[in-house]
C-alpha positions in Angstrom: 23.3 -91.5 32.2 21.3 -92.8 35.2 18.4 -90.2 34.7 18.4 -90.4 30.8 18.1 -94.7 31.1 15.1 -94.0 33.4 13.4 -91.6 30.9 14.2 -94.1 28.1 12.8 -96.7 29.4 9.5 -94.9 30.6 9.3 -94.1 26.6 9.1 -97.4 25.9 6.0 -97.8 28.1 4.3 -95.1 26.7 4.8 -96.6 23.2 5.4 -99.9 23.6 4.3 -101.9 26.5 3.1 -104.9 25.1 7.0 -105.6 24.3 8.4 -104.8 27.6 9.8 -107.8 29.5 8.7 -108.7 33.0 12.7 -107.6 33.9 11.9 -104.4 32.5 8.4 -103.8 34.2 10.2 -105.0 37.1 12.8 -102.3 37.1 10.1 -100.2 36.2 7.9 -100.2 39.1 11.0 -100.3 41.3 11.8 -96.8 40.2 9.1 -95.3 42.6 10.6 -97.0 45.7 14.4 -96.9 44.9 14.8 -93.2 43.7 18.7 -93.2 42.8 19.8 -96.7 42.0 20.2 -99.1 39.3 17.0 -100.7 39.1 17.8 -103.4 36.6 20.3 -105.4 38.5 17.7 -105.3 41.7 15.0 -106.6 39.4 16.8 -109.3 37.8 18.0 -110.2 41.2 14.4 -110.7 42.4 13.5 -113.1 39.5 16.5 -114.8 39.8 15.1 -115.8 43.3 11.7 -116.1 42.4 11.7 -117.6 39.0 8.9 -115.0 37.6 6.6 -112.2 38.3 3.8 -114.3 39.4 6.0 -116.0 41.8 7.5 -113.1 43.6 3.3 -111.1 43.4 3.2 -114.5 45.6 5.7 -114.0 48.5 5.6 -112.0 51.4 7.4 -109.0 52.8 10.1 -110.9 54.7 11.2 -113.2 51.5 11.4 -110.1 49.1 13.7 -108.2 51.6 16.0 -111.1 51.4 17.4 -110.3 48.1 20.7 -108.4 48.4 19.6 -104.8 47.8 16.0 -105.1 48.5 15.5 -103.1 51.7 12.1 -103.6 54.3 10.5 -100.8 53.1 11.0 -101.6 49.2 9.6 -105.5 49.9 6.9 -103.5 51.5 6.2 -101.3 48.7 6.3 -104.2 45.9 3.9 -106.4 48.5 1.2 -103.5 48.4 1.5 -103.6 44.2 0.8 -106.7 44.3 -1.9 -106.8 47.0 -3.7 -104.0 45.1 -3.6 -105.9 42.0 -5.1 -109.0 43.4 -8.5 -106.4 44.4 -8.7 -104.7 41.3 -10.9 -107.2 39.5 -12.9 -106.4 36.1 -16.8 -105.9 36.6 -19.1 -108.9 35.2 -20.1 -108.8 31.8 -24.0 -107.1 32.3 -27.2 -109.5 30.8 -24.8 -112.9 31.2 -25.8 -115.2 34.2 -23.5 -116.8 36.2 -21.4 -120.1 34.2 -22.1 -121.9 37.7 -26.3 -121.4 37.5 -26.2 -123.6 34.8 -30.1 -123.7 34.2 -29.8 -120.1 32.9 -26.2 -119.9 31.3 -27.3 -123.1 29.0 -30.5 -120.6 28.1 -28.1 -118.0 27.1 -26.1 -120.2 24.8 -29.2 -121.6 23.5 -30.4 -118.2 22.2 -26.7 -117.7 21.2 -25.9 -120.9 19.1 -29.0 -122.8 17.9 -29.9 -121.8 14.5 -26.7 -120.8 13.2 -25.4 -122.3 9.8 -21.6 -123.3 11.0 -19.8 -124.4 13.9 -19.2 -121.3 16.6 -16.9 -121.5 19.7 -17.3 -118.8 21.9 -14.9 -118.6 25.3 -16.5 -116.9 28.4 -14.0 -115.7 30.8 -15.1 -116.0 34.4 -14.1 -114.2 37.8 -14.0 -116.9 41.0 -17.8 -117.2 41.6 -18.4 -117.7 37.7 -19.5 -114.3 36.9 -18.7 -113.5 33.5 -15.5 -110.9 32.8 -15.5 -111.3 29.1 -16.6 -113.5 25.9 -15.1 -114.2 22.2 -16.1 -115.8 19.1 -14.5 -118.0 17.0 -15.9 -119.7 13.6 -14.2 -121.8 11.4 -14.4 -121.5 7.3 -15.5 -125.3 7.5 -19.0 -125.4 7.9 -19.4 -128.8 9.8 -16.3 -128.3 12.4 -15.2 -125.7 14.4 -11.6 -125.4 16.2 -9.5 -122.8 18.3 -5.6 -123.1 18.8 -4.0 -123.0 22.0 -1.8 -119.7 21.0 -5.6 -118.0 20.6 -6.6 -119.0 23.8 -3.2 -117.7 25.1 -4.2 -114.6 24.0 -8.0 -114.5 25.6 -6.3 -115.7 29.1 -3.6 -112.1 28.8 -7.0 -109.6 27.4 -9.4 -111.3 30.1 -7.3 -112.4 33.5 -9.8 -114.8 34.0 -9.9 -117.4 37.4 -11.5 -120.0 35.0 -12.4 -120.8 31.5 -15.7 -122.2 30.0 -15.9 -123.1 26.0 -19.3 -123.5 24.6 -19.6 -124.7 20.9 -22.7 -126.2 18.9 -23.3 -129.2 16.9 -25.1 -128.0 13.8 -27.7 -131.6 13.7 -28.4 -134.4 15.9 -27.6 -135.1 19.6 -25.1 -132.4 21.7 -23.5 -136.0 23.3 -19.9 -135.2 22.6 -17.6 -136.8 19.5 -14.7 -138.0 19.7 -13.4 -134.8 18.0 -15.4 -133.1 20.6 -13.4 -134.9 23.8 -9.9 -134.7 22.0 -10.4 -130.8 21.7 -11.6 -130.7 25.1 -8.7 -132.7 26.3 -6.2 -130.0 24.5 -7.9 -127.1 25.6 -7.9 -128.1 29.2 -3.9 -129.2 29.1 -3.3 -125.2 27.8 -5.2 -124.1 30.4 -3.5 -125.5 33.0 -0.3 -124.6 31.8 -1.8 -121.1 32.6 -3.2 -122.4 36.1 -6.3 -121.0 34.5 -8.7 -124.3 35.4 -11.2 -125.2 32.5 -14.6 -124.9 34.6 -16.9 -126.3 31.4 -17.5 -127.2 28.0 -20.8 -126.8 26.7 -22.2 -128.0 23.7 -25.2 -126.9 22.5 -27.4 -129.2 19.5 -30.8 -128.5 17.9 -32.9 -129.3 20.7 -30.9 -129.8 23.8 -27.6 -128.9 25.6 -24.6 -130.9 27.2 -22.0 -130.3 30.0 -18.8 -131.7 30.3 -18.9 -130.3 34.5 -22.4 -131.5 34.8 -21.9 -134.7 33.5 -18.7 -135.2 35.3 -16.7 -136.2 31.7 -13.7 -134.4 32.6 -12.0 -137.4 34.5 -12.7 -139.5 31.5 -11.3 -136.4 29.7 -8.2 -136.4 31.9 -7.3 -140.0 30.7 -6.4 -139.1 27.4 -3.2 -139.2 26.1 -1.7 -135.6 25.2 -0.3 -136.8 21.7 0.4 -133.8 19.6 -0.9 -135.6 16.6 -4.5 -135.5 18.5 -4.3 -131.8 17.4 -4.6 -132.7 13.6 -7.0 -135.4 13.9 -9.6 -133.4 15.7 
């Protein structure tokens, strides 16, 4: 029974891992350290202390041995995981600069958006020092506004991992100065991300003849002052 759950469940990596839940990984990855135990009581024990995965990747040898059945040398083995996994970090995207040499980045989205005959958001992830880890497009089927939902961006933060966000989108005429549309979406995009912890590092907006940053300009703590009323979503 014990042997044929453990096979089971490493099935349902192979083929399904995308469904597994953190409980599951949990028990998982504690089948390396605790050779002939019931793994899934342990790893619900451990997020019942912790709250979540991200949590217990957090604490340190002594506070994972507390749990009941969580010996030294298994807290030690689940710190190292999660050590590891903090230094395994995805190589730069090659030909991008960094977001934070904004000079050059607002070249690149220059060559990237001007010209183009609808709205276009594109979402660069970003390692710590602003290097690039990974970019996405988004238009919109009406030609003078463009717009991205918080459940797509959920899904860029879980392919990309990334320490901070920055959105770039153009304005198809006129000045890049921001609409109100502009600062609403910005507003909504940066309350996501920090339900992620991911912090939203710019929003760039690139017109016919010139560029504009919300980071540059320092807009953000006007940005900040908005109200989070759902309905803003629908009047964008």
């Amino acid at each position: 029974m014990h042997e044929g759950h453990r096979q089971r469940m490493i099935a349902r990596l192979e083929e399904h891992e995308d469904s597994l839940l953190d409980h599951e990984l949990l028990e998982i990855l504690l089948f390396n350290a605790i050779p002939r135990k019931n793994t899934n009581e342990l790893a619900h024990a451990l997020l019942g202390k912790f709250g979540s995965l991200s949590a217990l990747a957090r604490a340190n040898v002594e506070a994972i041995a507390s749990v009941d059945g969580i010996g030294l040398n298994t807290a030690a083995y689940l710190r190292c995981v999660f050590l590891a996994l903090e230094r395994v970090r995805p190589d730069p995207v090659e030909g991008f600069p960094s977001a934070k040499n904004y000079a050059e980045f607002s070249k690149l989205l220059s060559a990237r958006l001007r010209g183009l005959q609808e709205e276009r958001i594109e979402l660069f992830a970003t390692d710590k020092d602003g290097n690039i880890l990974g970019v996405e497009s988004y238009t919109s089927r009406e030609q003078q506004h463009a717009r991205i939902e918080p459940r797509i961006l959920s899904k860029f933060f879980a392919a990309h991992d990334p320490k901070a966000l920055v959105i770039a989108h153009n304005h198809l005429c006129g000045s890049a100065n921001p609409s109100h549309a502009d600062d609403l979406f910005t507003r909504r995009m940066q309350a996501v991300c920090a339900f992620h912890g991911i912090p939203l590092y710019d929003h760039i907006i690139v017109s016919p003849t010139e560029t504009f940053s919300y980071h540059a300009c320092a807009r953000f703590d006007y940005i900040a002052s908005i109200p989070l009323d759902p309905l803003l979503w629908d009047k964008q």
